[in-house]
Structures are given as structure tokens and as C-alpha cells.
N, C-alpha and C positions, 0 to 999 in steps of 0.2 A: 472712489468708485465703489458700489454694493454691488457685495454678493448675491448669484440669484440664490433663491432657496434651495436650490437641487445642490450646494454645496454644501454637505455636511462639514460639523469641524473636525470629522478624524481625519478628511483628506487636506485639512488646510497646509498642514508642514511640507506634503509632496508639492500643492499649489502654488505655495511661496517659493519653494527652490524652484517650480520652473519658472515664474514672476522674474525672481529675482536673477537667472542667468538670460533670458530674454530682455530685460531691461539693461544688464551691461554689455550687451551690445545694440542696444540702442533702437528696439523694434518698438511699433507703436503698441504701447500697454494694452488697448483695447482688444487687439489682435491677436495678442499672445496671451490673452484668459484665453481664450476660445481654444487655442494652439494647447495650451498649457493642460484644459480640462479636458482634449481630446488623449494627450499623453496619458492622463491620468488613467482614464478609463481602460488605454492598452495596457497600462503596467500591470493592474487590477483585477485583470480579464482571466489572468490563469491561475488555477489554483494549487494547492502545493504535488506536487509528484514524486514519490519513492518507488526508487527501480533497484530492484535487487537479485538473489537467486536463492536456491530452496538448500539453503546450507553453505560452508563456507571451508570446510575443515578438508579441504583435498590438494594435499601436494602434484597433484597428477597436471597441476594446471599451473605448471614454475614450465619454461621461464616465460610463455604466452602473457599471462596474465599476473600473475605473484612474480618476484626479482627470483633469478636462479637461488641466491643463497638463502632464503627468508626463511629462518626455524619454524617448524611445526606451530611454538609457541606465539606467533609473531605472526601467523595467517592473521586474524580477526582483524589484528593494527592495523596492517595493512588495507587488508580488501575495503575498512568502513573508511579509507581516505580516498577509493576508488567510487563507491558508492553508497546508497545512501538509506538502505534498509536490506533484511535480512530475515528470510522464512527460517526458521527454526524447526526443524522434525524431530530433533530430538528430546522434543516436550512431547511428542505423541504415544514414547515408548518408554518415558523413566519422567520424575519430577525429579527436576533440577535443585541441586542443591541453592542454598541461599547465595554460599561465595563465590557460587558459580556464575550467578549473574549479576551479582555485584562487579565480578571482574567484566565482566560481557560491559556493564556500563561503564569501569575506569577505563577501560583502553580504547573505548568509543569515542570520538569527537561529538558535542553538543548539534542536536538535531537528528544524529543518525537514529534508527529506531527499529525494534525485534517485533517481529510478527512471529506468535506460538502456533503450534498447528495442536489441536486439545489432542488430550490422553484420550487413546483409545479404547478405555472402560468406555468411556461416555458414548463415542460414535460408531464402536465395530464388536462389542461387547454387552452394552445394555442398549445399544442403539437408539439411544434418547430417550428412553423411558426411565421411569425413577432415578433420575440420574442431581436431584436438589444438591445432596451433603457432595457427589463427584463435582460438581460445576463449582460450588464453593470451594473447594480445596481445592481446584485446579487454580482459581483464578486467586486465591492466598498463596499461593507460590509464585508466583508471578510478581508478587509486591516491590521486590528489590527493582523490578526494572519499570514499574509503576512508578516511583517514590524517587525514581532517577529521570522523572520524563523519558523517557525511551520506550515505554512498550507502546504498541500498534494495535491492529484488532488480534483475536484471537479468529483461526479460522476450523469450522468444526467438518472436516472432509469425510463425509456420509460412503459405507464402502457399495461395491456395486449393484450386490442382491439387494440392496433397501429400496423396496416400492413405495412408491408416492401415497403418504398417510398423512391427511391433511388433521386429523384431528391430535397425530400421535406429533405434529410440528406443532403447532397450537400450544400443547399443555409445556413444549420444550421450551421454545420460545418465551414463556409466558417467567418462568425462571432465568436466563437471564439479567445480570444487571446491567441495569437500565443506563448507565454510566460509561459502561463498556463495550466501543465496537466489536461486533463479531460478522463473520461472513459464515456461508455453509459452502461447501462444497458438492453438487447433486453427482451422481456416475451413474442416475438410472433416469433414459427419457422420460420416465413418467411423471417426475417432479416436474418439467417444465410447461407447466402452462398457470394463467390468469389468478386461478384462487389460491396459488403457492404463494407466486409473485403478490397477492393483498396482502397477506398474512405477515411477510415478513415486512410490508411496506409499513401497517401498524407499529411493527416494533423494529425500526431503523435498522435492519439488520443484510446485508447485504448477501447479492448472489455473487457466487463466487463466479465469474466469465474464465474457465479453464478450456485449454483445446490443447490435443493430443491428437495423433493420428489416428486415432480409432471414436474421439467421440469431440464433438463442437457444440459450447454451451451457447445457445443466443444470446446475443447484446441485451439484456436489460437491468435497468438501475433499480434497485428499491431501496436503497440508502441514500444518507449525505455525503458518502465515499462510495467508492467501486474497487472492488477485489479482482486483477487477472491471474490467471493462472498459464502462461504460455509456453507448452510441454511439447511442443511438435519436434520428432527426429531430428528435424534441421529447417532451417530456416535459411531461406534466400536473402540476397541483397534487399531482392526486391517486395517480399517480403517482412524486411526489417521496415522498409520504407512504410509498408500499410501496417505496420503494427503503431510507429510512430503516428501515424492520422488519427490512427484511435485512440491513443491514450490521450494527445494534445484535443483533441475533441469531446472525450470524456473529460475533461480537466479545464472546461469552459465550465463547468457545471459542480463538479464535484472534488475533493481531493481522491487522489489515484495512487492503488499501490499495486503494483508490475511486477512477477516474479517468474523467471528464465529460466529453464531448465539445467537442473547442477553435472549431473554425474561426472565420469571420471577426463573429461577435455573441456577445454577451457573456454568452448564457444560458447556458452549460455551469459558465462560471466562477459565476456567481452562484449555482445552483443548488447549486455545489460547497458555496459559504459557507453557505448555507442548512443545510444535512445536517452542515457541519463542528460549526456555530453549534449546532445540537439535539443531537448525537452526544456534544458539549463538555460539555451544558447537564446531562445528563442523571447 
């Protein structure tokens, strides 16, 4: 029997396992391409998803979340066997030494992955203006966890007073490297509208979708990933449920990275499990 052409060869290994376990029990071959390349397409359909929270270093969340005994040193171990990325703040406020993130990557399982939130010279300090040799040396400290597969985008969280300056993102943007996801964070309504959203669509650069009780970014994509940020007081059940529609929705499309509000109780982190746990299941 030939293949139609809509089969490429990268999917032919998935098409043969289903071929080949439809055939030992005995369904008619013709039937089971059909059956087979419908499977494919569902397996296919979702893209990857890291659900995490905005730091990880808080005993305050034993024995909820972390085992009552789990040493200080032995948080990170832990949390990255629960899930499956991790917002970093404390690249906002100090550059990490080297073996600091080399350890961040030994006691990591493969695939888990560090989102930086950039130094605050760059976004609350020079506010993106001549900021070339800071963006360089923020993103050369980072290398360890580069050169480890593990680092994610870096996300640049703009503070509140910064008004919407289209020509002062432009020349920010324009330094970036081109290799390297990044998202921005806005906290001032005036960034969101159309000619923000082209700008960064140009340079693959993602809006951060953060919501907080006091301010709601709109849904929109300008990258090949989508950055959440979901910071509200608390979250309902039901809630949790429509946060899940959106990520699995965003994640027809894009890969997706999800991050849950830390501080000192353990609900952002559990909640995170929850949405990873369904996201996984699915």
C-alpha cells in the first residue's frame, strides 16, 4: 500500500507503531492508516507546556507541598521532580554566580528549565535605554544554564511608571539576540494596544499575559511561545479550571510557560501541580 503524500517521514516511526499494534490484532490494514493518522495528528496537536512558580526557595510550604523533613538544601531537588520550570527573581537583583547555576542544572532532571526575570539596571533603572553592554552581560551569565539546555526565555518586567514609547521599544528590542526567547512584562495600560503588539511581532518577542488583582493583560500572542504570569490573591476551583482552557488552548498553537504566584503558602505551587498534572494527562 502507498503512502499519501501528506505523510511525511518524520511521522513514519509513530505510523508504524500504530500499523503495527493494529495489525496484531487483526483490524483491516486499510482502516487502521486512517485510524492510525487520525491518532497521529492528536498526539501532535499539543505543544510543549512548563508550569512553574516565581521562585522555589520557601520552607513555608513543608509539609503541603515539599515532605515535612526536606533540608533547605534539597528544596530545588525536590520541587523540579514536581514540576517542570521555574521563574528565577533572583537574577533581577544580583548576577548569579557561575556555580550557582551549574548546581541549579546538576540537581535538575533533563527537560526541567530556568526562566530569568533580567537585572533591574536594564528595566527599572536605565529603563531600556542604552542598555547594549547590560543585555550582553546579563545574557553571558546565564551561559551555565544555556550550555546545560535548561535556560528558557528571559522575561524583561517593565515597572509601573513606564509609559508606552514605541520608538524607545524599537531601538530595545532591536539589541536583543535573535537566538534568545525573551517576553516583556507591561504594568502600564498604555503599552497595550496594535503597534506595541507589531513591534514585538517583528522580533519574536513575547507579551508577557500577567493578571493580578489590580491589573488584566489581554490574551494576545506575538511569539512562537506565550509567557503567563498568574498572580491573582487566590484562585478558585473554578478558576483553576479556566486557567487550564487557556493554557491547553494556547498550546494548540504555541509552546506555553505558566507561572503561579510563590509567596510564603503553598497554593501557587500546588495549583501549579494541578494544571501540570491535567495539561500532562491530556
Amino acid at each position: 500500500m502507498a503512502l499519501p503524500d501528506y505523510i511525511g517521514n518524520a511521522n513514519l516511526p509513530w505510523l508504524v507503531t500504530y500499523l503495527c499494534f493494529f495489525h496484531a490484532i487483526c483490524i483491516d490494514v486499510d482502516s487502521v492508516f486512517v485510524v492510525a493518522y487520525c491518532l497521529l495528528l492528536i498526539t501532535a496537536s499539543m505543544r510543549q507546556v512548563h508550569i512553574g512558580t516565581s521562585g522555589w526557595a520557601y520552607p513555608s510550604w513543608k509539609p503541603d507541598f515539599y515532605p515535612a523533613k526536606t533540608p533547605s538544601s534539597k528544596l530545588l531537588d525536590y520541587y523540579s521532580t514536581q514540576l517542570n520550570c521555574v521563574e528565577v527573581n533572583y537574577t533581577f537583583r544580583a548576577r548569579p554566580a557561575v556555580t550557582t547555576l551549574q548546581n541549579w542544572a546538576t540537581v535538575t532532571p533533563e527537560g526541567f528549565t530556568f526562566v530569568a526575570k533580567a537585572h533591574q539596571r536594564i528595566t527599572h533603572i536605565k529603563r531600556l535605554t542604552d542598555v547594549d553592554q547590560d543585555v550582553d552581560a546579563f545574557f553571558a551569565a546565564l551561559q551555565p544554564l544555556l550550555h546545560a539546555r535548561k535556560l528558557g526565555p528571559v522575561l524583561f518586567q517593565l515597572p509601573p511608571n513606564l509609559k508606552a514609547d514605541a520608538d524607545r521599544l524599537a531601538k530595545f528590542l532591536k539589541i536583543l539576540p535573535k537566538d534568545a526567547p525573551a517576553a516583556i512584562e507591561y504594568r502600564n495600560v498604555s503599552w497595550f494596544n496594535d503597534s506595541i503588539y507589531s513591534l514585538m511581532r517583528e522580533h519574536n518577542v513575547a507579551l508577557c499575559i500577567a493578571e493580578s488583582d489590580d491589573l488584566a493583560v489581554p490574551e494576545v500572542f506575538t511569539a512562537n511561545f506565550t509567557y503567563y504570569r498568574l498572580r491573582k490573591s487566590d484562585y478558585s476551583d473554578v478558576e483553576i479550571d479556566e486557567v487550564e482552557k487557556r493554557l491547553r488552548a494556547a498550546a494548540q498553537e504555541r509552546e506555553v510557560y505558566a507561572f503561579l504566584k510563590h509567596e510564603d503558602t503553598p497554593e501557587g505551587a500546588i495549583n501549579a501541580k494541578k494544571l501540570l498534572q491535567r495539561l500532562k494527562a491530556a
